[in-house]
N, C-alpha and C positions, 0 to 999 in steps of 0.2 A: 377762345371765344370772347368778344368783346361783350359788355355790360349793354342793354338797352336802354338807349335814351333816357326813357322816361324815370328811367334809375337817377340818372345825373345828381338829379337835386341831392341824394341819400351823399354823395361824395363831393359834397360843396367843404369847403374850409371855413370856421367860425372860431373868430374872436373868444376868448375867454378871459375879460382884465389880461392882464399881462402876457398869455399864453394863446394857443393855437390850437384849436384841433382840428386833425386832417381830415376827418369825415364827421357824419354827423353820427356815429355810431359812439355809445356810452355805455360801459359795463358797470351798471350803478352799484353800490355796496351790497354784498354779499358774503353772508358765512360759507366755509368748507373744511371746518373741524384744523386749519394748520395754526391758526392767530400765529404772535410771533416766536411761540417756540419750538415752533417748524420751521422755519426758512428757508428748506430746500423745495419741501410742497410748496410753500406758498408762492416762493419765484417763480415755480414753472408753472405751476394753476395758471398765474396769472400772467406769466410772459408769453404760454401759446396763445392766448387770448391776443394779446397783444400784433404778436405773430399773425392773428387769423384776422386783422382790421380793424380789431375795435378801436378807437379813437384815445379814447379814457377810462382807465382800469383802476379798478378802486378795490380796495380792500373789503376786508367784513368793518362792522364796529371794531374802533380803537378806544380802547379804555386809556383814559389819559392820569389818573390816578389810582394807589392802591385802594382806596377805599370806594371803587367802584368797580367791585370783581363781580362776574356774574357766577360764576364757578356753580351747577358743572355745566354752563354752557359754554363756547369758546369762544373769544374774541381776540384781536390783536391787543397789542399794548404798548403803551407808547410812553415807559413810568421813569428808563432810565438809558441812558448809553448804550446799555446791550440790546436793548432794544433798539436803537436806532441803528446800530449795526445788522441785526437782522432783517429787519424793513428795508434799508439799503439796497440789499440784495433783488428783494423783489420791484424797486423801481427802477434797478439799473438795466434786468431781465424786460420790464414793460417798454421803457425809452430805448434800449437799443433798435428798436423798432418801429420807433418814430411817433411815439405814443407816449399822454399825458399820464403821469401816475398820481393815483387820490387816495388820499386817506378819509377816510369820517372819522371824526373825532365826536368822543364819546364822555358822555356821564351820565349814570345810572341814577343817581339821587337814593333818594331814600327805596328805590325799588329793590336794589340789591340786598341781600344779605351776608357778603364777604365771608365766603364761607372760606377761603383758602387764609383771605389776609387777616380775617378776624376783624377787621375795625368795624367803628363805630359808622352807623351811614347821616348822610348830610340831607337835610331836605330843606324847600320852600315852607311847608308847613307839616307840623306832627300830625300826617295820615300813614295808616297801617298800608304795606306792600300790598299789589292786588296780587301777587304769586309766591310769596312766601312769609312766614311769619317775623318779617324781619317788622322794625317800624325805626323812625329816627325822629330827632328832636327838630324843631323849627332853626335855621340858621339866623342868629344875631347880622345885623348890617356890614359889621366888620368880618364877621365869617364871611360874606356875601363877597365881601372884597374878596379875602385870600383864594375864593375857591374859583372867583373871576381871574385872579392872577393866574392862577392853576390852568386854567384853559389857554393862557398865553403862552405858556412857557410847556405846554403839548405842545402847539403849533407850532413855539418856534424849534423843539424837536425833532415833528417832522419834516419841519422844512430842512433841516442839516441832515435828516435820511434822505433828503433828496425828491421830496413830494410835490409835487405842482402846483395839485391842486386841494385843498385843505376845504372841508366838507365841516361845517358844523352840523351838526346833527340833530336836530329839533323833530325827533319824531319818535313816537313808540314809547317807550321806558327812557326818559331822558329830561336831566335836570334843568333843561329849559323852556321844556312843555310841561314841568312841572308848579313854574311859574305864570307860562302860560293858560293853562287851564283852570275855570273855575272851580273845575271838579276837585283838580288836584288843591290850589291855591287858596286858604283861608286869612291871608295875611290881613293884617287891619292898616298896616305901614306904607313906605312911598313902593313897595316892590309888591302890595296888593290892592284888589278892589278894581279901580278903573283899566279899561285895555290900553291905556301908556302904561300905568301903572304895573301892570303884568308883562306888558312889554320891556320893559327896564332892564331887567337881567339879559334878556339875548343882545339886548341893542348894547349896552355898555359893551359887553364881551368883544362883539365885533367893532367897536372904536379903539378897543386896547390892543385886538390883534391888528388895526390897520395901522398905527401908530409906530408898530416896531417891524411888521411884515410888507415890502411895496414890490415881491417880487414872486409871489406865490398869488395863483387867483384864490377866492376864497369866496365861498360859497353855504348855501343851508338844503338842506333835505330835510323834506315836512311832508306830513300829512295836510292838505291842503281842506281838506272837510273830514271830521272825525265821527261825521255817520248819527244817523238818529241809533235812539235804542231798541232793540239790542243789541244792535252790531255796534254801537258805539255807545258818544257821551251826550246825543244831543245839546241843547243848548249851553252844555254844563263841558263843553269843549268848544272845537273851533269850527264854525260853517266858511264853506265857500264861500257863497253871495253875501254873506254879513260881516265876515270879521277878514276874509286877507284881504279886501280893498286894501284899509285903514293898514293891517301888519306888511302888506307889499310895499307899497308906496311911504310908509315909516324905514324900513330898512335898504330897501333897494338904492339907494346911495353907498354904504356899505359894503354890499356883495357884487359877487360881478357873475354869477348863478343861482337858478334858480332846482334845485331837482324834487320833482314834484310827484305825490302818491295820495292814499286818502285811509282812511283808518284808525286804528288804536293798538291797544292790546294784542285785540282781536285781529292778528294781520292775516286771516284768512278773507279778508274783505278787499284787502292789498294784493300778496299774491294768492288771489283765487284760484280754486283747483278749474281743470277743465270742466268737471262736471256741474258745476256752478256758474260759473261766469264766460263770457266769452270774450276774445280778443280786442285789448281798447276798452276795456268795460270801464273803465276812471275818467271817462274823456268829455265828461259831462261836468265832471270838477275840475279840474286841470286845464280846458280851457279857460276858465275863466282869467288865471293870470297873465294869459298875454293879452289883455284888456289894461294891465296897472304895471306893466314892466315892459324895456325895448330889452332888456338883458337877455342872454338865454334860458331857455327853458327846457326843462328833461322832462319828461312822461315816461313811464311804464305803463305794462300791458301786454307781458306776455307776448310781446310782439314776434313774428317768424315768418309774415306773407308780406313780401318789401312793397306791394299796392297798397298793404292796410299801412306801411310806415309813409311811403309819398302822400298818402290822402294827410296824416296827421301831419305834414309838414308844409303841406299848399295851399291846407285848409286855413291855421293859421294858430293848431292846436297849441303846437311847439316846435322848437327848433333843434333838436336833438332825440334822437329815439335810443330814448334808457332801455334797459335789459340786465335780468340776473339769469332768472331758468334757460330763455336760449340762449343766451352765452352760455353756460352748462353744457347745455343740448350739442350744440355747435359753434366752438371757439373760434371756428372758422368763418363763420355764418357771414359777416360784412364783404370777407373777400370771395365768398360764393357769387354774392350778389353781385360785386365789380368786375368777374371773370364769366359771368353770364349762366354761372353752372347753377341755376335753381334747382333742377331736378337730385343735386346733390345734396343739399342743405338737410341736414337732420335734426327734424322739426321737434320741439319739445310737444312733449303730451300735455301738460301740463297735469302728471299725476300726485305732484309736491313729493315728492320719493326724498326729492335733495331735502327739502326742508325739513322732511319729519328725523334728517340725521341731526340737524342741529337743538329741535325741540325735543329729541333723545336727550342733548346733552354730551357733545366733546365728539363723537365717534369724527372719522373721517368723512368726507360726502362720496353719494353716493347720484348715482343718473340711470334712470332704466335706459334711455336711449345711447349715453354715452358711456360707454365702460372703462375708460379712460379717464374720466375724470376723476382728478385726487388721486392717481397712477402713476400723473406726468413724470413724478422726479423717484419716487417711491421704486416703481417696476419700470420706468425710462419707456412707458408709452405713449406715443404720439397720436391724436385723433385723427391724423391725416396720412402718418409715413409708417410703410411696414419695412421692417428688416427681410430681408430675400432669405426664402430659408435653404439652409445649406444642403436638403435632401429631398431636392423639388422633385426628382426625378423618381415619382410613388405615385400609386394612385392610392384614391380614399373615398370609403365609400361612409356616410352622414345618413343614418335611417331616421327620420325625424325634421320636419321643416315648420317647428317651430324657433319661438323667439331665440334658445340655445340652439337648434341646429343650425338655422340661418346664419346666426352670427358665427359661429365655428366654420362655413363652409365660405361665408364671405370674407374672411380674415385670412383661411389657408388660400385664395384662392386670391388674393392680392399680395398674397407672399408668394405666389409664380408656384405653388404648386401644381404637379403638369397634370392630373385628372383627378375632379371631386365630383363628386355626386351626390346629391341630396334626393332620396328619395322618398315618400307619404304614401299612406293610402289615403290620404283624401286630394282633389283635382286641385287645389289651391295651397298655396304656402298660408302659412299663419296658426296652425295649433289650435291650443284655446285660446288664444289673442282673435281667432275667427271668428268667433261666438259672443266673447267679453264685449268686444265694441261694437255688438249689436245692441245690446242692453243700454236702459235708459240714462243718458250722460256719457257713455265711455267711447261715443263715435271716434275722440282723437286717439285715442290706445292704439287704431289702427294703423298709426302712422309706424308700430315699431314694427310691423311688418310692410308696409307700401314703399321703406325705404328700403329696408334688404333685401327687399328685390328688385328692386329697381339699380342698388349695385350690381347684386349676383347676374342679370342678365344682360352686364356690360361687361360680364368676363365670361374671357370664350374657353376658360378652361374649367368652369363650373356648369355641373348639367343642372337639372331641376326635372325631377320622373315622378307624377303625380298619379293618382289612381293605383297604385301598386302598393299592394302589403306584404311583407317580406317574412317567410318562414325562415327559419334555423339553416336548413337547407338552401336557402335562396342569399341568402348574405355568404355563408361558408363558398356557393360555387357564384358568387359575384363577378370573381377575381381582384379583387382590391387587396392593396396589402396591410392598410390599417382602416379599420372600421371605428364608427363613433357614432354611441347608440344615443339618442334623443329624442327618446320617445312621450317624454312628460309625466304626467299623474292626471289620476280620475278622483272621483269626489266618491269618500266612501259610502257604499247601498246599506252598509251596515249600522252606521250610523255612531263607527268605532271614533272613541276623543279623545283631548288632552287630560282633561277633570277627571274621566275615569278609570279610563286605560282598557276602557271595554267596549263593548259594542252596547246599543241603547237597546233595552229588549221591545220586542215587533217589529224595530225597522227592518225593512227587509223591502231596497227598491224594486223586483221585481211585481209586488204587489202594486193594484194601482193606484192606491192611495197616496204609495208612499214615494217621493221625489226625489232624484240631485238634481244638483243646477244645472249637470248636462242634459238630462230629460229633462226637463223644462223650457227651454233655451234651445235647443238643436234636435231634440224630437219632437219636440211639439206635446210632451204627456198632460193630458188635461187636469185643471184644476179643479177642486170643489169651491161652494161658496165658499166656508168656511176653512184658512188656511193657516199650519200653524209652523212658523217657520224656527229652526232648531241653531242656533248659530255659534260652534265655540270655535270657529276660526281666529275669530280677533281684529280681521283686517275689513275689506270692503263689500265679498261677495254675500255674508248676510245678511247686512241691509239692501245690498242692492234688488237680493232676492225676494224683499218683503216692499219693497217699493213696486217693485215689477209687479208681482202681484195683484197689488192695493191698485195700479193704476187698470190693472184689468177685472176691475172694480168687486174682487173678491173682498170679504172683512178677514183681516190679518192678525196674526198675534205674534211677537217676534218673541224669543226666547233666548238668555245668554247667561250664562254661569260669570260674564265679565260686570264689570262696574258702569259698563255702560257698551252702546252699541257699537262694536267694533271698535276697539279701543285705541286701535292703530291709526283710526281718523282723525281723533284729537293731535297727533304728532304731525299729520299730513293738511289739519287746519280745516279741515272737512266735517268732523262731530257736529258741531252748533247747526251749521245745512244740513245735516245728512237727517237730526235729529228734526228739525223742525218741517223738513219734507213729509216724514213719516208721518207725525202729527195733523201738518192738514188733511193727509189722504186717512187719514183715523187708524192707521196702525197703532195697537194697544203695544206697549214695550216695558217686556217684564226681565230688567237686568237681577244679575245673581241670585238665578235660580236655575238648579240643574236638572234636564230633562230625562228622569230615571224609565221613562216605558211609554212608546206610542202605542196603547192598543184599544182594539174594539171602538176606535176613532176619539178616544179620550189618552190626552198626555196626560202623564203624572210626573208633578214638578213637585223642585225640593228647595226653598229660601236656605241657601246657603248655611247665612249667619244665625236665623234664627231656629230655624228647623222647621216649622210650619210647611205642609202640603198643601196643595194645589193641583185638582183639574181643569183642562181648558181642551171644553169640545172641539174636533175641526174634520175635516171632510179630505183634506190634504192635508201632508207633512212636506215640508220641504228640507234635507237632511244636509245641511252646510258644517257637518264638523270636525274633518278632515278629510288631507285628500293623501292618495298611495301611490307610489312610487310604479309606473308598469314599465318594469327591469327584465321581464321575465326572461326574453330573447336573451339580454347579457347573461343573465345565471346559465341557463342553458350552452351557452357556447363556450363557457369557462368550463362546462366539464368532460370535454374531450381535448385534450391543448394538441395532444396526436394530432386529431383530426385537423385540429387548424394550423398548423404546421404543415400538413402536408398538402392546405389545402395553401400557400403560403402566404397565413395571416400572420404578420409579426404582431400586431397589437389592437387590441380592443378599449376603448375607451366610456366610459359611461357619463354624461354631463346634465347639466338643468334641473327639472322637475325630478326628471329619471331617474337620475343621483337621489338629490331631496326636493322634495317639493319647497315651494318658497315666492318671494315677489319674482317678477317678472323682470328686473335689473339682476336680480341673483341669477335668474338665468340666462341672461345675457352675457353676465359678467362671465361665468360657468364657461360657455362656448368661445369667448373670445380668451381668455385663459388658456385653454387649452391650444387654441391656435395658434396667439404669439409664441407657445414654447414647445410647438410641437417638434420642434428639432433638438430638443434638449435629452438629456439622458434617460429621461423616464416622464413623460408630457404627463401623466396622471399624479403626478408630483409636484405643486408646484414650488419655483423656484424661487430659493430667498431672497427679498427686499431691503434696501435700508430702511432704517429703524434710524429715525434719527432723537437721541439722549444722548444726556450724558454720559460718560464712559468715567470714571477716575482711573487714568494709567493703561487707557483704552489702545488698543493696536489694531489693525487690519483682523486680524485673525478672529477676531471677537466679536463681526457681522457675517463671519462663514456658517453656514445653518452647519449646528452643530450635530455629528454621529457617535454617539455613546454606548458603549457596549454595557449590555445587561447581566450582571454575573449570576451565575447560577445558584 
């Protein structure tokens, strides 16, 4: 199926200094836990991208010296040799493919605290780290130099790895916006005070790398407007309309791109979660630079609907549509568009799941929509190609058509297995994914079910049987020979938690005071005025549930044994939104205090740290603090194995929620798991990975998952 027309423009060819790219698609800088001392992840990360159209694939940050380690967050690096050897790998992986390789080139300044390398950190001026208690001394002129030469001799690094396109880095934690901002910049010398004068340090840097580099393009990523406060630094950073005139039109001789965002610290301003912002939301700033440059230009914006990427490119926004989450989402995403297959395209939520792996701190990434990613080279998964399994000829019966069932049935079921079935008792696929993206903000959540089915019902060898709930008895005479139970978790009536290992005394949801968020949400159980919502989950359901609330203009009291609301938002870039939502609609939020007894319509709360008691009237409880595993069907069918035998079940599986309750990419991951290796010796096992370290005197035999016998 050919591309439509009005697509063309997205697969126009553009200039880059020296370089070309085939399409106007750009996979701008992003983290995924490999930096370079992973090199097998990171080739394939980013050579299926490559693979799937993108244009130009860039790496995460490249720290280009030891003494800008962020440690434990991960980044590439680009400090010596062995590093250019493993960066190698992954541009050789991008260009076979007809694709630009980028690096961003990195320095942290005094924000780092080197915590692996130990050194001392470098700054523009002695201000204290906004994230750690690190702080560094102001650099001498002459320091100024060495640490300019420093930036030359990264570059010309990666250009001998092999990089195209060499990306200075001027945004976020970086020793060039450290001179550029007033905030950061106290200098009294020729490198502070006036906007040349702050401008000094990026603009030398890039005269020293055009001097000795004329065959690599070379480029800056910035923050284009740094936000009033408090999402930013107001005037005490860099605005749109007032200061990149003057900084475009000063350097834009120099580079031969422009890639363009807006923010700070704070890059949940940047990449916005979905429930916050919406697609293109930067496009009010980021116009403004094709107003002061013919050069090109990148924008992000979450972008995934190729109309919203032709309007920002005819409009006259920019000439390149940047992306990190859908690249993520869908590595394939540009060549969907050019083969006409929209309906295929797996849209990011934009729930920041990826990002909160990196503001963890090293983990690998993570995608609720894509389960493959950070797999590619690890478990040898491909977002697009399944291996045919070798024992197609089974059927399989999937009780469960949530986020893990779905994906379990659409993986076996593009692996040519010859009968699956997925069957619910409710008339519709989606789980509690059906519910979640009714609630306020999470309409895109809906997309991880509108695409798996929209797979599943282009294969003619998966059913889908809704309205049916299946007894003990009704799966045993199915006839299927391997079953796979995916039935999810319910939010406990009890009101059982992590802080106490007990249930809360008086909850007890059958009463009608007392609430989960499934009666709330999908009964419809009505609220009091006064509601007092109970929250030790950690993650997003309860604040969402105190919002919901608030906007049905009950008075709210949110409650949380954590340091703050949902503490998992802070990594997902959501806390500062989520916190200041609640505030306007007047929810009172009482962190670490733990809620010992809802009764006779008074909580009784306990301040953690200090001890001090606390009641707080309310008319409703709403009981978000954990949810249970509903297994039951699997325990049940494990205790006759006769019966299933004779009824001939070879195997039972259990995945998702069902297994453990968890995010919504764990249960993804869950179901596709089990699917790619359901041909394996024992699918509820799964199969070992490489591990890539070092070995000293390492053999083959020493990535075998090892069986050890236990003496008695």
């Amino acid at each position: 199926m050919a591309r439509e027309a009005k697509y063309d423009v997205l697969f126009d060819q553009v200039p880059v200094g020296p370089k070309t790219l085939r399409n106007r698609f750009w996979q701008v800088p992003h983290c995924n836990g490999a930096g370079s001392d992973k090199p097998g992840m990171q080739a394939e990360f980013r050579g299926i991208k490559a693979e799937g159209g993108w244009a130009a694939v860039f790496t995460e940050i490249c720290l280009m010296t030891p003494d800008s380690d962020p440690l434990p967050w991960v980044g590439s690096r680009i400090w010596d040799n062995g590093d250019i050897r493993n960066l190698a790998l992954m541009c050789e992986k991008v260009q076979a493919h007809g694709s630009l390789a980028g690096v961003e080139l990195t320095h942290g300044g005094g924000l780092n605290h080197n915590a692996e390398t130990r050194l001392p950190a470098r700054g523009a001026s002695q201000i204290p780290s906004d994230i750690s208690a690190a702080n560094c001394r102001a650099m001498s002129v002459r320091e100024i130099r060495q640490i300019q030469r420093e930036h030359v001799d990264a570059a010309l690094r990666a250009r001998a790895a092999g990089f195209d396109l060499l990306t200075l880095f001027c945004g976020l934690a970086n020793i060039t916006n450290f001179f550029m901002y007033p905030f950061y910049n106290k200098r009294t010398d020729s490198y502070g005070g006036s906007f040349q004068n702050r401008l000094r340090f990026t603009k030398e840097v890039l005269e020293m790398m055009r001097e000795v580099i004329d065959d690599c393009a070379i480029g800056i990523r910035m923050p284009i407007d740094t936000l009033d406060e408090p999402y930013g630094y107001g005037d005490a950073g860099f605005r749109a309309e007032h200061d990149a005139p003057e900084y475009i039109e000063t350097l834009d001789p120099l580079v031969d791109y422009w890639d363009l965002n807006v923010g700070t610290l704070n890059w949940g301003e940047d990449a916005g979660s979905s429930r916050f912002f919406a697609t293109n939301h930067q496009a009010d700033y980021t116009r403004i630079a094709k107003q002061h440059t013919a050069k090109p230009c990148v924008n992000v914006g979450r972008f995934t609907d190729p109309d919203v990427m032709v309007e920002a490119i005819t409009s006259g926004q920019c000439d390149v549509i940047g992306a990190a989450r859908p690249s993520i989402s869908d590595p394939y995403l540009p060549r969907k568009i050019e083969e006409g297959r929209l309906d295929d395209i797996r849209e990011c939520i934009g729930c920041n799941v990826c990002v909160s792996r990196w503001e963890i701190g090293g983990p690998p990434i993570w995608c609720t929509q894509n389960p493959t990613s950070g797999e590619e080279y690890r478990r040898g998964w491909h977002p697009e190609h399944y291996t045919p399994a070798s024992n197609r000829d089974t059927a399989i019966l999937v009780v469960g058509a949530g986020p893990a069932g779905l994906e379990a049935a659409m993986v076996l079921g593009k692996r040519g297995y010859e009968a699956v079935h997925v069957v619910d008792g409710h008339k519709r696929m989606g789980g509690h994914v059906s519910w979640v993206s009714t609630m306020p903000g999470f309409s895109a959540w809906r997309r991880v079910i509108d695409w798996r089915e929209t797979q599943i019902n282009k294969l003619d060898n998966v059913q889908f049987v809704g309205s049916s709930r299946l007894s003990t008895s009704d799966i045993v005479n199915y006839g299927a020979e391997h079953v796979i139970i995916a039935t999810g978790s319910v939010w406990a009536a009890d009101g059982m938690n992590g802080p106490m290992h007990e249930p809360i005394t008086g909850a007890d949801a059958s009463q009608p005071h007392v609430c989960t968020p499934e009666q709330v949400v999908v009964d419809g159980k009505e609220l009091g005025r006064r509601v007092l919502v109970v929250d030790h989950d950690n993650y997003y359901m309860g604040s969402a549930m105190a919002q919901l609330a608030a906007e049905k203009d009950c008075d709210v009291t949110y409650v949380t044994h954590w340091d703050s609301l949902g503490e998992y938002l802070r990594f997902t870039l959501e806390e500062q939104r989520m916190w200041q939502r609640l505030t306007e609609l007047g929810v009172e939020v009482l962190s670490q205090h733990l809620t010992l007894s809802v009764e006779g319509g008074v909580g009784s709360l306990l301040h953690l740290w200090s001890g001090r008691e606390r009641a707080v009237d309310f008319d409703s409880v709403i009981l978000v603090t954990q949810r249970n595993s509903v297994c039951d069907i699997y325990d049940e069918l494990h205790t006759d194995d006769d019966r299933l035998a004779d009824a001939g079940i070879a195997s039972i599986h259990l995945i998702g929620d069902a297994h453990t309750p968890g995010m919504i990419a764990q249960s993804v991951f869950s179901g596709h798991r089990l699917a790619r290796e359901f041909d394996s010796p024992d699918p509820s096992v799964a199969l070992p990975f490489i591990r890539e370290r070092r070995l000293v005197g390492g053999t083959d035999d020493d990535y075998t998952l090892a069986s050890v016998s236990i003496r008695p």
